[in-house]
PDB file of N, CA, C and O in Angstrom:
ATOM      1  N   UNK A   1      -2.095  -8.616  12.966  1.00  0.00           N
ATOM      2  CA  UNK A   1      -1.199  -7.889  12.086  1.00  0.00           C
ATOM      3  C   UNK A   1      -1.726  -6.463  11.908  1.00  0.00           C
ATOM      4  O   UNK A   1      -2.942  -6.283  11.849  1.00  0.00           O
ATOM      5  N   UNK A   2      -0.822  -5.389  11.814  1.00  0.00           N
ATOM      6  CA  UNK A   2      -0.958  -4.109  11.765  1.00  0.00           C
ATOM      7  C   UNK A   2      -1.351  -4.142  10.491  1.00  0.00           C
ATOM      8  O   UNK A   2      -0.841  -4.825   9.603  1.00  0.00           O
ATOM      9  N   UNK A   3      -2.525  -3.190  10.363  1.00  0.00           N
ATOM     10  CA  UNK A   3      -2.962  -2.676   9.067  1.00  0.00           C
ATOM     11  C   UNK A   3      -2.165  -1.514   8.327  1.00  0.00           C
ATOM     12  O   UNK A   3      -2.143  -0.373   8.790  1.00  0.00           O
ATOM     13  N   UNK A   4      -1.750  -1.739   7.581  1.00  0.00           N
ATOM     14  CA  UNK A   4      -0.617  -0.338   6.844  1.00  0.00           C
ATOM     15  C   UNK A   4      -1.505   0.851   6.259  1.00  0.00           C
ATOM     16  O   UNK A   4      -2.618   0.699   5.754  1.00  0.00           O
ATOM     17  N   UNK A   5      -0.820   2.072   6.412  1.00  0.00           N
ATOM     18  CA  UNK A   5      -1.661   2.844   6.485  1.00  0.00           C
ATOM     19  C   UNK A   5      -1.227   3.688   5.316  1.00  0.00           C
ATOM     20  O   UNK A   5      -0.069   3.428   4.989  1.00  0.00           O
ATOM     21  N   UNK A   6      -1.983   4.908   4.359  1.00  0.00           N
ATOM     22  CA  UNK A   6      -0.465   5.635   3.080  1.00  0.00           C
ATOM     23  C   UNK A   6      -1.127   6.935   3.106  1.00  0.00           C
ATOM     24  O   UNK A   6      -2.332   7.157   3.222  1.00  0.00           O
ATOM     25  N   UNK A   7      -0.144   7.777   2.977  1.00  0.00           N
ATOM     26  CA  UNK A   7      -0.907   8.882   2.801  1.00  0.00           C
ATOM     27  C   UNK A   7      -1.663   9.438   1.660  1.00  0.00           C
ATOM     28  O   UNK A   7      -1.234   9.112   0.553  1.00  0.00           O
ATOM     29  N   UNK A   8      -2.547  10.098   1.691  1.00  0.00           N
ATOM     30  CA  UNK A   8      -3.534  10.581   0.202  1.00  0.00           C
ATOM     31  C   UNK A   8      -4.119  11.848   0.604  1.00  0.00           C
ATOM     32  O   UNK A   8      -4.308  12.267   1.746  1.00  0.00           O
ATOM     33  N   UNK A   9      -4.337  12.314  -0.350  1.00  0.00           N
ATOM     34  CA  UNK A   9      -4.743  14.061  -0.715  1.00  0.00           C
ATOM     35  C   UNK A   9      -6.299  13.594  -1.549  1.00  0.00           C
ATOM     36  O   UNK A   9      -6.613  12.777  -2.414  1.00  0.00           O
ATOM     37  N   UNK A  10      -7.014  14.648  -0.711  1.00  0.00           N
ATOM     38  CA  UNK A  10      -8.405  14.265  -1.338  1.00  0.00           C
ATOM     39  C   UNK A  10      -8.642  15.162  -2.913  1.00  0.00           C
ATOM     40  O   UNK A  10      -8.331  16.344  -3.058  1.00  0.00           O
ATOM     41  N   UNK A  11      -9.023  14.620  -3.583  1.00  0.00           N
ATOM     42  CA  UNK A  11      -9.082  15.695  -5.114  1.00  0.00           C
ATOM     43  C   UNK A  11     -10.694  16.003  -5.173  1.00  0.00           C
ATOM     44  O   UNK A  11     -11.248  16.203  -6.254  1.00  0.00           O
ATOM     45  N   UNK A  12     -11.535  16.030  -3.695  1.00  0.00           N
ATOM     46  CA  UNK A  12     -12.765  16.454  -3.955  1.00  0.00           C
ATOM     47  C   UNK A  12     -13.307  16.127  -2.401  1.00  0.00           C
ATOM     48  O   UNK A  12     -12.974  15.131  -1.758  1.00  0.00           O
ATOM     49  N   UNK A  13     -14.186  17.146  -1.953  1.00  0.00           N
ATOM     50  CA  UNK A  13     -15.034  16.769  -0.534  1.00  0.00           C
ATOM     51  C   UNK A  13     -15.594  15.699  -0.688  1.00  0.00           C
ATOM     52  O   UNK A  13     -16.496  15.376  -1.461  1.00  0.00           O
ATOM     53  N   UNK A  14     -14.720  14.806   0.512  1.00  0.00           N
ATOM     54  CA  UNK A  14     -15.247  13.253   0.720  1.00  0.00           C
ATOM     55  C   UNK A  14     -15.324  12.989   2.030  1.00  0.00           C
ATOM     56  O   UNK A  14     -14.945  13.693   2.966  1.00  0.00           O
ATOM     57  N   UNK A  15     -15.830  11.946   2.045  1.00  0.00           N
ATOM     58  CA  UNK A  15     -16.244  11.364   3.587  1.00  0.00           C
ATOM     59  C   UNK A  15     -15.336  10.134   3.894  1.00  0.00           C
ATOM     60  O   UNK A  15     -15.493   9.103   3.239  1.00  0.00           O
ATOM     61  N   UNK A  16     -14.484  10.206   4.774  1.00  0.00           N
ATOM     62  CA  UNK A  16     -14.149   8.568   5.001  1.00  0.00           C
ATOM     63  C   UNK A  16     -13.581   8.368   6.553  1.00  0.00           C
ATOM     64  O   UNK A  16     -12.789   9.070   7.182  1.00  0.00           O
ATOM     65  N   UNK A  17     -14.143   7.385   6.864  1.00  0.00           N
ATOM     66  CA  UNK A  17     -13.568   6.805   8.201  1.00  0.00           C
ATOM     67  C   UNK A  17     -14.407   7.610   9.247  1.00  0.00           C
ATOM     68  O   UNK A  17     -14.039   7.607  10.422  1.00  0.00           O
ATOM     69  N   UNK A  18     -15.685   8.402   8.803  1.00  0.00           N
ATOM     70  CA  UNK A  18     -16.689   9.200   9.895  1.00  0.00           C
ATOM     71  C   UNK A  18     -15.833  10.353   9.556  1.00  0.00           C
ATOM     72  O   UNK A  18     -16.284  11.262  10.252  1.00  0.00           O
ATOM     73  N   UNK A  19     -14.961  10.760   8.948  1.00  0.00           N
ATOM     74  CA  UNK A  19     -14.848  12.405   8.759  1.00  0.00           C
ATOM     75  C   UNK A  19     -14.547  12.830   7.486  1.00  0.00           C
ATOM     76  O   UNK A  19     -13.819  12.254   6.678  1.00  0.00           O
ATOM     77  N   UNK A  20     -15.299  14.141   7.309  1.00  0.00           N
ATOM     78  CA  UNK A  20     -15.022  14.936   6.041  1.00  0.00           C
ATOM     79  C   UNK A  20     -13.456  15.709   5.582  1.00  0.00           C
ATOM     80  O   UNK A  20     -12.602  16.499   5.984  1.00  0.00           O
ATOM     81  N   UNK A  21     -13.777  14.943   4.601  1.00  0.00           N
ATOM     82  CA  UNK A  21     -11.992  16.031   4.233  1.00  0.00           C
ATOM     83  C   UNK A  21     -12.365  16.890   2.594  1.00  0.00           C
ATOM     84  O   UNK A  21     -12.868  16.541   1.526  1.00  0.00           O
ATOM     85  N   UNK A  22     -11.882  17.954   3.070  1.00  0.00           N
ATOM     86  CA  UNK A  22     -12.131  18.968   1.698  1.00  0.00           C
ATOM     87  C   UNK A  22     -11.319  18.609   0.741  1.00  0.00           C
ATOM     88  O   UNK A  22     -10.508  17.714   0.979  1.00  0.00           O
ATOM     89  N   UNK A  23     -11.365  19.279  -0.652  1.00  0.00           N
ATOM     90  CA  UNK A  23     -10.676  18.942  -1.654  1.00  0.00           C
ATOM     91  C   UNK A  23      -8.895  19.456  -1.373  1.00  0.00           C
ATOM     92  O   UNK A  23      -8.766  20.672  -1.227  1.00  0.00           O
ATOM     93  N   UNK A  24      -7.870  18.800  -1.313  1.00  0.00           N
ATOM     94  CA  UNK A  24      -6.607  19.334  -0.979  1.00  0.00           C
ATOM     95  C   UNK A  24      -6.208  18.958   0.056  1.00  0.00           C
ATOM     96  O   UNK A  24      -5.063  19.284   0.368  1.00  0.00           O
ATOM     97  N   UNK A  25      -7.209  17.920   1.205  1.00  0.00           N
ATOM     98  CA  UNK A  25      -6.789  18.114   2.473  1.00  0.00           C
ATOM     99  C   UNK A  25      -6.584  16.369   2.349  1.00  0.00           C
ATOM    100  O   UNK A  25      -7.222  15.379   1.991  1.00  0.00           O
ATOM    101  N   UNK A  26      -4.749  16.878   3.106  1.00  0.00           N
ATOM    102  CA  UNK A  26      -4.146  15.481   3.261  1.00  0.00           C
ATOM    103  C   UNK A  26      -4.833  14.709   4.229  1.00  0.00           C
ATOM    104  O   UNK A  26      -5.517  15.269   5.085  1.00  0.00           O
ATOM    105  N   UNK A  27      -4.703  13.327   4.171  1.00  0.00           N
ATOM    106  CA  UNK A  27      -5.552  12.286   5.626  1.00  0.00           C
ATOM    107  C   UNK A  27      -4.621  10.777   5.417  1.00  0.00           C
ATOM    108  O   UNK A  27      -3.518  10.807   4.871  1.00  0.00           O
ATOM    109  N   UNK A  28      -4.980  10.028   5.716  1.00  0.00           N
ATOM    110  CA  UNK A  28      -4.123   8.576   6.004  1.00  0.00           C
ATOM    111  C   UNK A  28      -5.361   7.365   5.613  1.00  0.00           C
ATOM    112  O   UNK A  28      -6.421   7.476   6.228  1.00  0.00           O
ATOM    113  N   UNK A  29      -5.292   6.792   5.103  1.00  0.00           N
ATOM    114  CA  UNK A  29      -5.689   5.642   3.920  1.00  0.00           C
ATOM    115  C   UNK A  29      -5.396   4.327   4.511  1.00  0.00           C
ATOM    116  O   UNK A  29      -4.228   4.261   4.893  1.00  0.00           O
ATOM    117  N   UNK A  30      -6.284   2.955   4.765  1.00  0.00           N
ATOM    118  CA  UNK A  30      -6.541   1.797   5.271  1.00  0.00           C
ATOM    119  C   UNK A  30      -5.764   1.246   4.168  1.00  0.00           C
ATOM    120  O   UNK A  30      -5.426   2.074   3.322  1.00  0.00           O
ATOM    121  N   UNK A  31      -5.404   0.042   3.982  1.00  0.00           N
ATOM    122  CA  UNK A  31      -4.251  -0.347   2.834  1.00  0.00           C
ATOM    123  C   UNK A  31      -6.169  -1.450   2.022  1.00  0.00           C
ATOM    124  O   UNK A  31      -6.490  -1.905   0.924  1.00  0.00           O
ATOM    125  N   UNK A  32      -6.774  -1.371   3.282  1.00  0.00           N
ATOM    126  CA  UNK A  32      -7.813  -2.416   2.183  1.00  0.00           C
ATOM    127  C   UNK A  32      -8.910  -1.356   1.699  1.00  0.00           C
ATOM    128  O   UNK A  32      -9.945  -1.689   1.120  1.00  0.00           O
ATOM    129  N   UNK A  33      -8.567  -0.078   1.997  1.00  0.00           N
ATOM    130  CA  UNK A  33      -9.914   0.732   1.102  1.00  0.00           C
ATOM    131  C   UNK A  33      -9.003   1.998  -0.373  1.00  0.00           C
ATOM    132  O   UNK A  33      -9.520   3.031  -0.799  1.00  0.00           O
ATOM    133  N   UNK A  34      -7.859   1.521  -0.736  1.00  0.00           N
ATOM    134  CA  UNK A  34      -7.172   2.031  -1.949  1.00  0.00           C
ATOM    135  C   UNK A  34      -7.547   1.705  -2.797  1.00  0.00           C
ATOM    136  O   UNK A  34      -6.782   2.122  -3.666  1.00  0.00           O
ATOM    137  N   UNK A  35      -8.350   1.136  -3.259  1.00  0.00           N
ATOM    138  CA  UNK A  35      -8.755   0.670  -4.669  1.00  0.00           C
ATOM    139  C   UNK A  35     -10.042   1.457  -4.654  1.00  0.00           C
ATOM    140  O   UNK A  35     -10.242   2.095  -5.688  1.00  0.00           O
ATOM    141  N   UNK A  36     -11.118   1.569  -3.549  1.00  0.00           N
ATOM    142  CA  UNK A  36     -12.152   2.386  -3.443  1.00  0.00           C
ATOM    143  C   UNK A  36     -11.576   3.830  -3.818  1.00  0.00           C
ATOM    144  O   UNK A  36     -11.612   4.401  -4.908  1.00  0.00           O
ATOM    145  N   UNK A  37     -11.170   4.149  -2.905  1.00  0.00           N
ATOM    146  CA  UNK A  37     -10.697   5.465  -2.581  1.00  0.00           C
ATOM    147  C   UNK A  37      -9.945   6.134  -3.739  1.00  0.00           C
ATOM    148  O   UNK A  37     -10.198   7.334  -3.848  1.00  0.00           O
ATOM    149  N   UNK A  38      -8.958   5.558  -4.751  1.00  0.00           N
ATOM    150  CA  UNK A  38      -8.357   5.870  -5.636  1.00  0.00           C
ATOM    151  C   UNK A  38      -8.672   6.443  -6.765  1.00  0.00           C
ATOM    152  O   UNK A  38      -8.020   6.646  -7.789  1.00  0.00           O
ATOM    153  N   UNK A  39     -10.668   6.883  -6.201  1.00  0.00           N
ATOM    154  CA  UNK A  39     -11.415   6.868  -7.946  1.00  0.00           C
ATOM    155  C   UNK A  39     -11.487   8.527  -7.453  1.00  0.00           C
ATOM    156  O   UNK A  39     -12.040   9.336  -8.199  1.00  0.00           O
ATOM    157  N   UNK A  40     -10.816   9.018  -5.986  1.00  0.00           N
ATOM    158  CA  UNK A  40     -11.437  10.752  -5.033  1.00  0.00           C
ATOM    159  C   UNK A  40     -10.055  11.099  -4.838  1.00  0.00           C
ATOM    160  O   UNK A  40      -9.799  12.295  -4.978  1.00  0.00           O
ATOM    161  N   UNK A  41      -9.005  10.247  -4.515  1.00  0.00           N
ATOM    162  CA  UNK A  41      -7.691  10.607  -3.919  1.00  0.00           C
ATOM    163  C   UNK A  41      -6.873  10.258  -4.291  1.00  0.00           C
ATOM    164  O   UNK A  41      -6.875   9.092  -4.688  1.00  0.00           O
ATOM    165  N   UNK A  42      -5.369  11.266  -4.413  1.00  0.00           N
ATOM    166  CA  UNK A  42      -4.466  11.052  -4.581  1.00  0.00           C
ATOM    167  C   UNK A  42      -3.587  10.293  -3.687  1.00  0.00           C
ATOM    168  O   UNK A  42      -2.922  10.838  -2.806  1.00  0.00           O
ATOM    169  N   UNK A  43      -3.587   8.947  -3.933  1.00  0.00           N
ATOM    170  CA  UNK A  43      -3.024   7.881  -2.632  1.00  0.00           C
ATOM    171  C   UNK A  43      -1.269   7.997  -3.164  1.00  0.00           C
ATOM    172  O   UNK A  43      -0.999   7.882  -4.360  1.00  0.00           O
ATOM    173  N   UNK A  44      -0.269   8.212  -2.206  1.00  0.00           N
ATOM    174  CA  UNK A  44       1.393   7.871  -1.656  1.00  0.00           C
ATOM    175  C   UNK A  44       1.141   6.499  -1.676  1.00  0.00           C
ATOM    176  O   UNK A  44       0.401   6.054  -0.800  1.00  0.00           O
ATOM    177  N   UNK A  45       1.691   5.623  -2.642  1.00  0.00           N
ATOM    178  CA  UNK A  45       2.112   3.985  -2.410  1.00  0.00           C
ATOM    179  C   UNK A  45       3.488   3.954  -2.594  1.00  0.00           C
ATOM    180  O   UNK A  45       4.111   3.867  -3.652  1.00  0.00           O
ATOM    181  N   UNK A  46       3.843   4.023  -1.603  1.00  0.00           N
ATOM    182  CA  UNK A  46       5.558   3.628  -1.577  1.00  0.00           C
ATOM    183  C   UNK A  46       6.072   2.354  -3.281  1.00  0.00           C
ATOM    184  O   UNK A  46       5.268   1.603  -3.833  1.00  0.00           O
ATOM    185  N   UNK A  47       7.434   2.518  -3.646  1.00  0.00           N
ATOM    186  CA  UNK A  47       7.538   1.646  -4.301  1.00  0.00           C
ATOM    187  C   UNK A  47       7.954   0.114  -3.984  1.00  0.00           C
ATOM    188  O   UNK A  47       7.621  -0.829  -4.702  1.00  0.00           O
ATOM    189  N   UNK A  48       8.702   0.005  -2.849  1.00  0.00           N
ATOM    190  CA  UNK A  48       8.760  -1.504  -2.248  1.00  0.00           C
ATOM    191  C   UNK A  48       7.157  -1.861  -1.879  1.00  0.00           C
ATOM    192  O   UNK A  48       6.932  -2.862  -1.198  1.00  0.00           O
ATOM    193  N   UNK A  49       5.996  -0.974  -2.371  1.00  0.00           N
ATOM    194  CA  UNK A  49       4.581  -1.755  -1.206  1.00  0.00           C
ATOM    195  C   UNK A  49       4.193  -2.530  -2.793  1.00  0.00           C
ATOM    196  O   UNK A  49       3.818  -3.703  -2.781  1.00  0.00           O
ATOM    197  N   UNK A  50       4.316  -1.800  -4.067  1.00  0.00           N
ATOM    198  CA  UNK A  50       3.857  -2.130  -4.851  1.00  0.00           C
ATOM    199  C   UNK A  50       4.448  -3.357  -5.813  1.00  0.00           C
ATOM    200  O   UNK A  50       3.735  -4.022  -6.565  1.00  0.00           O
ATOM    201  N   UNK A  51       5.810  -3.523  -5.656  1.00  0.00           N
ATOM    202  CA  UNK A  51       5.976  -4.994  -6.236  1.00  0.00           C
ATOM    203  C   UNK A  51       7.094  -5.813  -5.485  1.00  0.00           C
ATOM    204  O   UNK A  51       8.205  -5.319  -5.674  1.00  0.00           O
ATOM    205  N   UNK A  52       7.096  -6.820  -4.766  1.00  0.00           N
ATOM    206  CA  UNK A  52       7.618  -7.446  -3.934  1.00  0.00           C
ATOM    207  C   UNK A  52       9.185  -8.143  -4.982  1.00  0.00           C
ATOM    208  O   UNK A  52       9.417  -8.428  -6.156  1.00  0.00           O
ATOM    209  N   UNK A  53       9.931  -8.148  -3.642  1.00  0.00           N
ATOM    210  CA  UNK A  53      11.289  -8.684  -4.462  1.00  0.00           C
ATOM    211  C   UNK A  53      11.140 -10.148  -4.813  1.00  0.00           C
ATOM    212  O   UNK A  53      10.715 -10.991  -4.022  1.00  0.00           O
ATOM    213  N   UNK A  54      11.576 -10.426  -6.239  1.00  0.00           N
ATOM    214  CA  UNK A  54      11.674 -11.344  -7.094  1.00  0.00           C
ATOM    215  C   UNK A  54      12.230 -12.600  -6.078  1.00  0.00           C
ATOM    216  O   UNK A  54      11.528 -13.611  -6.045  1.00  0.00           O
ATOM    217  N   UNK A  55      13.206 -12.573  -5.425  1.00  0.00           N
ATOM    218  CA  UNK A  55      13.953 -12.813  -4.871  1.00  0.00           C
ATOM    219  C   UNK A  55      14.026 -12.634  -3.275  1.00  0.00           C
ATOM    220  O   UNK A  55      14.451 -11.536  -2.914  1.00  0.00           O
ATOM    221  N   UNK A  56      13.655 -13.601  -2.206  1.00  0.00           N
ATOM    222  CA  UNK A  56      13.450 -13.091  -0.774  1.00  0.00           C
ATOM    223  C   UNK A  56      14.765 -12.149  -0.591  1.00  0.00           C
ATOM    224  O   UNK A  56      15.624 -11.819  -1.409  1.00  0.00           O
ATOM    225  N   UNK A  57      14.597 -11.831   0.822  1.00  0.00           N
ATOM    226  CA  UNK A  57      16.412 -10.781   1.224  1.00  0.00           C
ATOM    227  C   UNK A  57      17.111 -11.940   1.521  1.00  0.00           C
ATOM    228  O   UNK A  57      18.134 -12.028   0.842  1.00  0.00           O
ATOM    229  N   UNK A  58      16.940 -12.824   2.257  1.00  0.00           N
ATOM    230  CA  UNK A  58      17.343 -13.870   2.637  1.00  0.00           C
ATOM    231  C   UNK A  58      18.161 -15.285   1.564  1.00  0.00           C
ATOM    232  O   UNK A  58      18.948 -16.199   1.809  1.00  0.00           O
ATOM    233  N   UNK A  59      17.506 -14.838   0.461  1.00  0.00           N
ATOM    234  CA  UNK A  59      17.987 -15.483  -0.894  1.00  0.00           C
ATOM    235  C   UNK A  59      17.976 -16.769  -0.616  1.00  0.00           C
ATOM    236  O   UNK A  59      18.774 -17.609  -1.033  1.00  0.00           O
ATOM    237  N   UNK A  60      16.793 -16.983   0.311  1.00  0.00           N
ATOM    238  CA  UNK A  60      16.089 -18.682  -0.082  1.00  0.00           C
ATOM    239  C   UNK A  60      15.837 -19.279  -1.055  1.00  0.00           C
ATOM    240  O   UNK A  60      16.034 -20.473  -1.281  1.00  0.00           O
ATOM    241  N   UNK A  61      15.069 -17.961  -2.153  1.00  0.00           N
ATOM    242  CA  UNK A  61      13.996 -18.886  -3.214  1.00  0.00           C
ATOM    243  C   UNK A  61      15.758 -19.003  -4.655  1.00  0.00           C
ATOM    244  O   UNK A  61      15.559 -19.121  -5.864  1.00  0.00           O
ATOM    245  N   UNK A  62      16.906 -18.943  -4.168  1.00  0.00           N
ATOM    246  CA  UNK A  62      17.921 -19.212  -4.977  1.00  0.00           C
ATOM    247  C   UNK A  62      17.611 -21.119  -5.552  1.00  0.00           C
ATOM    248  O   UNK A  62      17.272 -21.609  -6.629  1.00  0.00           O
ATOM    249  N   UNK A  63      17.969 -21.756  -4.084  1.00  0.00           N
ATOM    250  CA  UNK A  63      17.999 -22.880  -4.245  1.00  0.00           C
ATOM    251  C   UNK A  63      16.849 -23.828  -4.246  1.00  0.00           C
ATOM    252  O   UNK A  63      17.039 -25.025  -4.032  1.00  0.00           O
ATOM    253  N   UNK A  64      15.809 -23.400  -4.450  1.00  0.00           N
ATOM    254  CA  UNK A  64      14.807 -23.687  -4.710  1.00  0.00           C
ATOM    255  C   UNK A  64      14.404 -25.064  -5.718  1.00  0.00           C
ATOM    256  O   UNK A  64      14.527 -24.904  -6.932  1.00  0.00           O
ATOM    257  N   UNK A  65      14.115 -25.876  -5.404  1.00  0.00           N
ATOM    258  CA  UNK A  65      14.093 -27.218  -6.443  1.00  0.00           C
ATOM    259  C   UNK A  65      15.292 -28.060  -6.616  1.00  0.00           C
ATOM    260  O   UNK A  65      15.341 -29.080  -7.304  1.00  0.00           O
ATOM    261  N   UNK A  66      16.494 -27.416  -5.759  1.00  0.00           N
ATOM    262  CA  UNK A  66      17.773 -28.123  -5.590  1.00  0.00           C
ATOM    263  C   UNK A  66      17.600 -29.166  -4.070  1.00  0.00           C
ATOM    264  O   UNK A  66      16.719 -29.020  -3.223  1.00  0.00           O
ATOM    265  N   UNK A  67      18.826 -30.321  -4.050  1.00  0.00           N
ATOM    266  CA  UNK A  67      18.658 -30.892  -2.759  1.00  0.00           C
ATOM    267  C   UNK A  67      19.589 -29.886  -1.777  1.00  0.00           C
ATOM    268  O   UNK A  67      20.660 -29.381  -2.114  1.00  0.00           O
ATOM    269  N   UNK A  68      18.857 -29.706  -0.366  1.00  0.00           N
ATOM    270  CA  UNK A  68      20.211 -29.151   0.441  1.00  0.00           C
ATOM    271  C   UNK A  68      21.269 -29.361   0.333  1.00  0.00           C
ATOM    272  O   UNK A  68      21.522 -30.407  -0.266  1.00  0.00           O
ATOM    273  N   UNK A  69      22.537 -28.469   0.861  1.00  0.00           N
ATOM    274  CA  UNK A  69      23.686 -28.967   0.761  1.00  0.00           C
ATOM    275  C   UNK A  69      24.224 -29.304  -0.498  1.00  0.00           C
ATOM    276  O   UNK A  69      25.069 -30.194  -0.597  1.00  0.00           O
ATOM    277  N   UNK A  70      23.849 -28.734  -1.372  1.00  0.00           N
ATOM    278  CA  UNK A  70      24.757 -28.966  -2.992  1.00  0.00           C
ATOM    279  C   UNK A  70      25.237 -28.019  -2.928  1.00  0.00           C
ATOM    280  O   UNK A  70      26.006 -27.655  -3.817  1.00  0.00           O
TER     281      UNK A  70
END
């Protein structure tokens, strides 16, 4: 599975992934190092990444605890 990637703006000279980025300078963010990273950079989290639909698209979890075919 592809690792998702977000964009972020550094708010201070940091190091990540083997390269330096100055304070201001945009770069692209591992989806498993945002919680690190979030304490130096301004991380882009889309709003569908941050809370999943209640409800699949598919509107499986409707009938959920019912028998098929009712």
């Amino acid at each position: 599975m592809a690792t998702k990637k977000y964009n972020a703006i550094a708010r201070q000279h940091i190091k990540y992934n083997g390269a330096f980025m100055k304070t201001g300078e945009k770069f692209k963010v591992n989806e498993k190092d945002i919680e690190e990273l979030s304490k130096y950079a301004d991380i882009e989290i889309p709003k569908e990444a941050e809370t999943p639909p209640s409800t699949p698209p598919n509107r499986e979890g409707e009938k959920a605890g019912t028998e098929a075919g009712e």
